[in-house]
C-alpha positions in Angstrom: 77.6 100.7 112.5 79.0 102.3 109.5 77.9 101.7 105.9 80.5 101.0 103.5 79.8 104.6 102.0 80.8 106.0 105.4 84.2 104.0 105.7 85.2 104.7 102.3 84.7 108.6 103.0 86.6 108.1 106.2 89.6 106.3 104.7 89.9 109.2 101.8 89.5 111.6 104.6 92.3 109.8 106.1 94.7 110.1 103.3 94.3 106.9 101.3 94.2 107.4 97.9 91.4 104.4 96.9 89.2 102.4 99.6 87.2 98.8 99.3 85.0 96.9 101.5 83.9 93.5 100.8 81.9 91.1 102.3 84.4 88.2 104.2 83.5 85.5 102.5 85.7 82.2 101.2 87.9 83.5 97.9 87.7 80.5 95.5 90.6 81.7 93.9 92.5 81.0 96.4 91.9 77.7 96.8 95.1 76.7 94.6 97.4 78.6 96.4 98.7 76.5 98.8 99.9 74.2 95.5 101.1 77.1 93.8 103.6 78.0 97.0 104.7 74.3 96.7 106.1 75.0 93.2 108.2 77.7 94.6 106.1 80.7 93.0 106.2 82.7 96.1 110.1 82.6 96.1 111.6 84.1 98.9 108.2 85.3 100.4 108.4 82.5 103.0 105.3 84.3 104.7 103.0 83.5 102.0 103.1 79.9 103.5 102.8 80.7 106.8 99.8 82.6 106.0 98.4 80.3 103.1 95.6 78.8 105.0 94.1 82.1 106.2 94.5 84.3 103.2 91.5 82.2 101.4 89.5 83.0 104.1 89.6 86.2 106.6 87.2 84.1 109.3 89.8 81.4 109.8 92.0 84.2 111.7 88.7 85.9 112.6 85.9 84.0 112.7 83.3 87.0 113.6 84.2 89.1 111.0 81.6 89.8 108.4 83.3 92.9 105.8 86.9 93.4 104.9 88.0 97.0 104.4 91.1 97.7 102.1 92.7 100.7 101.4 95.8 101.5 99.0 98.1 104.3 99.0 99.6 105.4 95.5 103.5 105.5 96.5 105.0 105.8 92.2 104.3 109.7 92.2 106.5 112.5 92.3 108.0 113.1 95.4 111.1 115.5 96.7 113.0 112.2 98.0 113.8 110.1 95.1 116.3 107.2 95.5 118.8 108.1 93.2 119.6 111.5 96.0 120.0 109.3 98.8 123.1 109.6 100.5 124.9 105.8 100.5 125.7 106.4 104.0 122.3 107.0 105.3 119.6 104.5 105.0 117.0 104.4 102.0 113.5 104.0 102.8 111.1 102.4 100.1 108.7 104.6 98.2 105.8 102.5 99.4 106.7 103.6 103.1 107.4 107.6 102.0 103.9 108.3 103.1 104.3 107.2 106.7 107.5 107.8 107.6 108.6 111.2 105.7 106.8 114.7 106.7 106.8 117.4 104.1 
């Protein structure tokens, strides 16, 4: 079993730019979001309320899970294919998906 020392090494090593593990536990804060969706707050995000129910609490999708890694990839940097370049005729791809989908 890794330590959580050894999977944020691995996910910098990786490419990620930042790297979290928590324990998966219930987030209290959480607890009003399923009112908060009924207001309309997550506007056209219809997947926030498909997903409401889980997103408080990773062991409702997987019960045997005890840590929850995140990792992050900075995607507002400097980078040789800006939007403003694109070519209307070809298709734009988001900065946050630059990382995965463009080689340099």
């Amino acid at each position: 079993m890794m330590t959580s020392p050894q999977v944020k090494k691995r996910a910098l090593d990786l490419g990620f730019d930042l790297c979290g593990v928590a324990s998966a536990v219930d987030i209290e804060a959480l607890a009003g979001l399923p009112q908060w969706l009924g207001r309309g707050y997550g506007g056209r995000m219809t997947y926030l309320n498909r997903s409401a129910r889980v997103r408080s609490d990773i062991r409702r999708w997987l019960p045997s899970a005890r840590s929850v890694v995140v990792v992050a990839n900075l995607y507002n940097t400097d980078h040789p294919h800006h939007v403003e370049m694109a070519d209307p005729a070809k298709a734009r791809i988001a900065r946050y998906a630059w990382a995965t989908t463009i080689t340099t």
